[in-house]
GUSE-204245 format. One record per residue: x, y, z of N, C-alpha, C in turn. Coordinates in steps of 0.05 Angstrom, whole numbers, plus 5000, padded with zeros to 4 digits. Layout:
N
XYZXYZXYZ ...
//
This chain:
347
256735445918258935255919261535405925 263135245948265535495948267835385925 268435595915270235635903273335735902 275835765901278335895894279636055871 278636255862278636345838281236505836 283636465821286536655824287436685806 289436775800291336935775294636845780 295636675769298936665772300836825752 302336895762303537085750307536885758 308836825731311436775742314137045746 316136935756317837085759318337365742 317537315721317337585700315737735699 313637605710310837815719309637765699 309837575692307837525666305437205668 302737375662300537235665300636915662 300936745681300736455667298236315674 296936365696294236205681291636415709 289336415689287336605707285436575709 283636455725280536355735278536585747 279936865744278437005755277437225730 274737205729272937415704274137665705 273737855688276338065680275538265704 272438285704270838495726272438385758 272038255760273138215787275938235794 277438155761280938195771281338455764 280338665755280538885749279438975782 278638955796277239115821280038945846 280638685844282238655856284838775859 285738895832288338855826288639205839 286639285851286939575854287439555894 286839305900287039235930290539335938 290239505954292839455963294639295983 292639216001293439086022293638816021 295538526027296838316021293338096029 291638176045289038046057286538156063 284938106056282538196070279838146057 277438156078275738106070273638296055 272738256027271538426003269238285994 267038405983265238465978265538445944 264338275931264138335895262338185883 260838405873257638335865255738255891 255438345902254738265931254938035945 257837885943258137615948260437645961 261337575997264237606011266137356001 268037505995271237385990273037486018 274737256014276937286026279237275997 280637595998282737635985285137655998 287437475983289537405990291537485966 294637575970296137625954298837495958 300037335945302337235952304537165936 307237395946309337425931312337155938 312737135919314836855929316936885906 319636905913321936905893321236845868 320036585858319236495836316836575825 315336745830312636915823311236915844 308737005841306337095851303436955849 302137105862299236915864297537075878 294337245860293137415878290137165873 288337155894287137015887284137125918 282136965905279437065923278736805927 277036785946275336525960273136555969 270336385961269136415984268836176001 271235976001271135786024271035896045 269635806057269335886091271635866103 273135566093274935536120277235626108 277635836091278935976081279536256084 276236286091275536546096276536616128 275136406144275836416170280036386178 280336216163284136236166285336266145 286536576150288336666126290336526126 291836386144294136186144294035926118 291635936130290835626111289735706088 289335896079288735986053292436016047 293036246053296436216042298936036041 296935696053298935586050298435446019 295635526025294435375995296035465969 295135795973296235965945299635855942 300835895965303935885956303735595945 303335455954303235205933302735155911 300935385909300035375873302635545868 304035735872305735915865307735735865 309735545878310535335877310635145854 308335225834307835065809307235085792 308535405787308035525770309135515745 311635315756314535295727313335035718 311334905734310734585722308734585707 307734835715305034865695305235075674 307035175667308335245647308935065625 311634815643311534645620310234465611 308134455624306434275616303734435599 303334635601301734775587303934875547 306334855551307934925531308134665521 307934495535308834185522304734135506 302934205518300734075522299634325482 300834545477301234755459303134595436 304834515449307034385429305934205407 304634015427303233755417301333835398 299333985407297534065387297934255365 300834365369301334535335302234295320 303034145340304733935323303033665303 300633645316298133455304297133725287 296633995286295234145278297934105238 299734165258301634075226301633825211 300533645224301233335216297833355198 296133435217293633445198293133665171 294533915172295034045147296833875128 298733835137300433685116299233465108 298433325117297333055107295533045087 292133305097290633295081290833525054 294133675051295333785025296533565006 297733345023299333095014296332944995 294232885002291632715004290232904980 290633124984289133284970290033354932 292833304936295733284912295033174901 294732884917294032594906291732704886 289632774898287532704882287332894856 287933064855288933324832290133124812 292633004819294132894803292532654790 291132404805288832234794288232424760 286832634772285032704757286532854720 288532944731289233054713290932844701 291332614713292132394690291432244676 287932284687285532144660284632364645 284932604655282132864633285433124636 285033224617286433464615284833644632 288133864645286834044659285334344650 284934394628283234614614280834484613 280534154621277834124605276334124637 277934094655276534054693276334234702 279034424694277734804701275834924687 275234854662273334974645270534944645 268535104639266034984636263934934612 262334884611260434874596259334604575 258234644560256834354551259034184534 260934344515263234114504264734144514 265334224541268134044556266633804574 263933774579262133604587262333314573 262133374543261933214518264533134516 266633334519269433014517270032984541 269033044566269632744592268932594575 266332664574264132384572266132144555 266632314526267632134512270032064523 272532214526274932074546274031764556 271431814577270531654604270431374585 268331404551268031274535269631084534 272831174523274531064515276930874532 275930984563276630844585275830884613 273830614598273230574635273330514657 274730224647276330074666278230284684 280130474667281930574683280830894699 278230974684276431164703275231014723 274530824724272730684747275630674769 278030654767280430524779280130874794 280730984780281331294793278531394804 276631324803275031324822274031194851 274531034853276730814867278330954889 280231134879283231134887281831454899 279631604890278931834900278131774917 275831554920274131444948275631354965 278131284960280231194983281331434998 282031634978283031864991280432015005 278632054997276832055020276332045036 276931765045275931615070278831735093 280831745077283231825094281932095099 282132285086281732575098279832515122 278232355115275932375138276932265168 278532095161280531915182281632175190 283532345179285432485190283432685211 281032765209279933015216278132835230 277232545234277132455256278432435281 280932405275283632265290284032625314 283432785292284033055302281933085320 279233075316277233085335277432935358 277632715351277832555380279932605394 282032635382284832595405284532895416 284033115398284233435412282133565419 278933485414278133675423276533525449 275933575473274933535498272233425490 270833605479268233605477266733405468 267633355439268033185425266032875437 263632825425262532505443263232385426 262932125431263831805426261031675430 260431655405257531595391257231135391 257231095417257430765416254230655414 254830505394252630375384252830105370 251029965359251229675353252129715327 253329555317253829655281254829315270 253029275246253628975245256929065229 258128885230261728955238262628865203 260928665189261828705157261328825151 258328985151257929265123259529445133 261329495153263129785168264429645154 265529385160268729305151268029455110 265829315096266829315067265329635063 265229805082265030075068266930215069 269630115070272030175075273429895051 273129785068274729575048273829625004 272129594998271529574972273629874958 274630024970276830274961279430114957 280130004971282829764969282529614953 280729494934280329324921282729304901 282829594889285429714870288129554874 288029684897291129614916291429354918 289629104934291328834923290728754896 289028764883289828724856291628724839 292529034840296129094826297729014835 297128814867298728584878298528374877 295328234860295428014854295027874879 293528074896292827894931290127854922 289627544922286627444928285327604957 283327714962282727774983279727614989 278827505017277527375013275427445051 273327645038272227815072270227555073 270427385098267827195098265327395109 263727185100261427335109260927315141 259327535156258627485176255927595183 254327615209251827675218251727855235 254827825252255527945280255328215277 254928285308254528595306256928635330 257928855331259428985347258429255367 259729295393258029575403261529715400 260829895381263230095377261730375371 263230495372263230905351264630815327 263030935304263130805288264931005265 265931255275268431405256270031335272 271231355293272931185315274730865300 272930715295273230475287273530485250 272730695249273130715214275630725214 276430885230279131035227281230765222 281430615248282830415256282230235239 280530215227280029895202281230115174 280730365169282930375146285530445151 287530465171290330385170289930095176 288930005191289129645189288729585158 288129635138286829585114290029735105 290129995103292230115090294930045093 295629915116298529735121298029515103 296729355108295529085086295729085065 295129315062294929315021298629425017 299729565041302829555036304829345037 303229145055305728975063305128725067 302828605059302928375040303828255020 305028055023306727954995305127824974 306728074950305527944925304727684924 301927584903300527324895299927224915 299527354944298627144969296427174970 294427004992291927114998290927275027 289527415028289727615048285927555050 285427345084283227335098282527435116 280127555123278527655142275727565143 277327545179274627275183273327475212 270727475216268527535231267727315260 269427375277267827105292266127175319 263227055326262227285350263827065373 263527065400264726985414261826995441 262026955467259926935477260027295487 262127455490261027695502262327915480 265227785462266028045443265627865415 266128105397267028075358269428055357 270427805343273927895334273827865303 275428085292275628115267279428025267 279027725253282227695238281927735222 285027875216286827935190288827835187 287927555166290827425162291727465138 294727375139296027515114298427405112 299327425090303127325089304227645079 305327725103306227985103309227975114 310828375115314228235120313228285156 315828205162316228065188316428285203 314728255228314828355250316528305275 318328395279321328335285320428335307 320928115350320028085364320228355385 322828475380323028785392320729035375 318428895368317429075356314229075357 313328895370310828755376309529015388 311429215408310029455420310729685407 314129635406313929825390313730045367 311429875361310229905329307330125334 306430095365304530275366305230565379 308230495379309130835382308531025357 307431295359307231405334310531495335 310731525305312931525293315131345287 314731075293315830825291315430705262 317230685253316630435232318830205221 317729965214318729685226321029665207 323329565219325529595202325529425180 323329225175322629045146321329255129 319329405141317729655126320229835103 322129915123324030135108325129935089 325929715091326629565073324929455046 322429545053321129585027320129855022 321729975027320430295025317930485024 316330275042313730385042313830485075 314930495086315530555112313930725135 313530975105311131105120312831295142 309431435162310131585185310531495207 310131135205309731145233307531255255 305831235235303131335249300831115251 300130975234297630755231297630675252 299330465265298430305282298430485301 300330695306299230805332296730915336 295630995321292931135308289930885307 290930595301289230335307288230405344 292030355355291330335385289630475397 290230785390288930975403285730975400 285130985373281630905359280730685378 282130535379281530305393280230265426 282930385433282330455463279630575467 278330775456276530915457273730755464 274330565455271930425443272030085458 274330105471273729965495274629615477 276129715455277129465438280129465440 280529205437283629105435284329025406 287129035416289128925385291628705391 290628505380293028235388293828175355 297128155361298128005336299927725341 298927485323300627335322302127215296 304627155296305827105290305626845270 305326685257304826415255307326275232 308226075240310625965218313126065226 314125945209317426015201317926315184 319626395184320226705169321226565147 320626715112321626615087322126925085 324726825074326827095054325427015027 325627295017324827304992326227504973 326327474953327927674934326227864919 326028074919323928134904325328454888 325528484862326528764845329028724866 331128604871333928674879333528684908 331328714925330928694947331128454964 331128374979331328165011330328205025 327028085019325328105042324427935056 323827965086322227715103320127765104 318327515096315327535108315727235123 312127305134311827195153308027115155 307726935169303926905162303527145186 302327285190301627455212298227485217 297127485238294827535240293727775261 292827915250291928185262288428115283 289028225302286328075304285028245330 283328425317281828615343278828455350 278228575375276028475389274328715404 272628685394270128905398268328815418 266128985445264528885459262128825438 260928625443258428595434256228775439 255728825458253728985468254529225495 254029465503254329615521254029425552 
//
């Protein structure tokens, strides 16, 4: 197969990107002359060298019609030499991004990880969790004894943080690494929805949100950590920003070719400049800051993206009039809102 194998080097003389194995650029780099035809591993190249104000470019071929016109081979190289400042920044921007998710995913799962330390050390003392043996065994137990209701709660609240870490180091796999497959298969779409959902249970409760998952039969063709991901920020905004004592439904409906999963709710208001730009990461809705749960600005963008993958959409509507509400000294709007993704049925 012919190939173009080269080395750019920019104005500083410093390495920016190199397709050629070390054996071969080590035997090239000893060529003195700007062209010619060479021999490496017993296979003919045409070697070409090309210097240009803004850097350089040594590079081998064995295209033929490369081989045969050195013209047209060097108009090629200078072009790549030509693009060498764009592929810089886009290789520094493409570096940027990923220290920058590589930070968002340390921090998050130290933040996630705090959480759960703290859980723990606010039902059992911490000499008795670092410690071992048979009577620090004997007063969990009894602790657990004396409260269970509120151990079962913090157990609960661990399996939630769970499911996040696993989200975050999903979110990381898919978006950064290439390799990475996308596992699509049929998955009936309630037992995914309540192996996620039953961790929230906590959360509207201490809000006094009836929640009410109908039953369904439907199956969905999704990847099924993909779609986890995106049903627990859809779940984890919900349990933020639904208004107290309301009820919060999800309904299953199959359709003749997709699944749509609604999420309705009396939640605060989704302001009409905000319908998109809510799935920018780092956005969050100026009703959100107003109840201080505001967040990173990451969920929904993090829905979209999961989403996309998997060949599913995300529609919100609006429904009613907006009600102000007062709530601890606060002035909030909600609003009925319905969240409502749609999955292929089948491949």
């Amino acid at each position: 197969m012919s190939e173009v194998l080269y080395a750019l080097y920019d104005s500083a003389d410093k390495l920016v990107v190199n397709t050629i194995d070390e054996n071969k650029l080590k035997a090239v780099l000893n060529i003195g002359s700007l062209s010619s035809i060479i021999c490496l591993e017993d296979t003919e190249y045409r070697y070409l060298k090309v210097n240009k104000e803004h850097g350089r470019a040594i590079a081998i071929t064995t295209d033929q019609n490369y081989i045969k016109s050195r013209k047209q081979f060097e108009r090629h190289l200078a072009s790549m030499v030509d693009s060498i400042e764009t592929i810089k920044n886009l290789t520094k921007q493409a570096n940027d991004d990923l220290n920058a998710s590589t930070h968002r995913l340390v921090h998050n799962l130290t933040s996630i990880n705090a959480h759960n330390i703290q859980e723990i050390y606010s039902e059992f003392p911490q000499h008795l969790i670092s410690g071992s043996g048979k009577k620090n065994i004997t007063q969990i137990q009894s602790i657990i004894s004396t409260k269970p209701k509120q151990v079962s709660s913090m157990i609960l609240r661990l399996a939630k943080n769970n499911i996040a870490m696993k989200a975050e180091f999903s979110v990381f796999k898919r978006l950064y690494d290439r390799n990475t497959k996308v596992d699509m298969n049929q998955h009936p779409v309630h037992r995914v929805l309540m192996n996620i959902m039953y961790t929230f249970f906590p959360d509207f409760s201490e809000k006094e949100v009836y929640v009410n998952v109908h039953d369904s039969k439907a199956q969905a063709y999704f990847d099924y950590d993909t779609v986890h991901v995106a049903l627990y920020h859809i779940l984890d905004n919900a349990a933020k920003y639904t208004e107290n004592s309301s009820a919060f439904d999800i309904i299953i409906k199959q359709l003749e070719e997709r699944v749509e999963v609604a999420f309705s709710m009396q939640s605060i208001v989704i302001e009409d400049n905000e319908l998109e730009l809510i799935y920018q990461e780092g956005y969050s809705g100026i009703n959100a800051h107003e109840l201080y749960k505001s967040g990173h600005g990451i969920g929904m963008a993090r829905v979209k993206a999961m989403l996309t993958i998997n060949n599913a959409t995300i529609r919100i509507d609006r429904v009613g009039d907006v009600r102000n509400v007062e709530l601890n000294g606060m002035s909030l709007k909600y609003q009925h809102n319905i969240i409502t993704l749609s999955f292929l049925i089948s491949k």
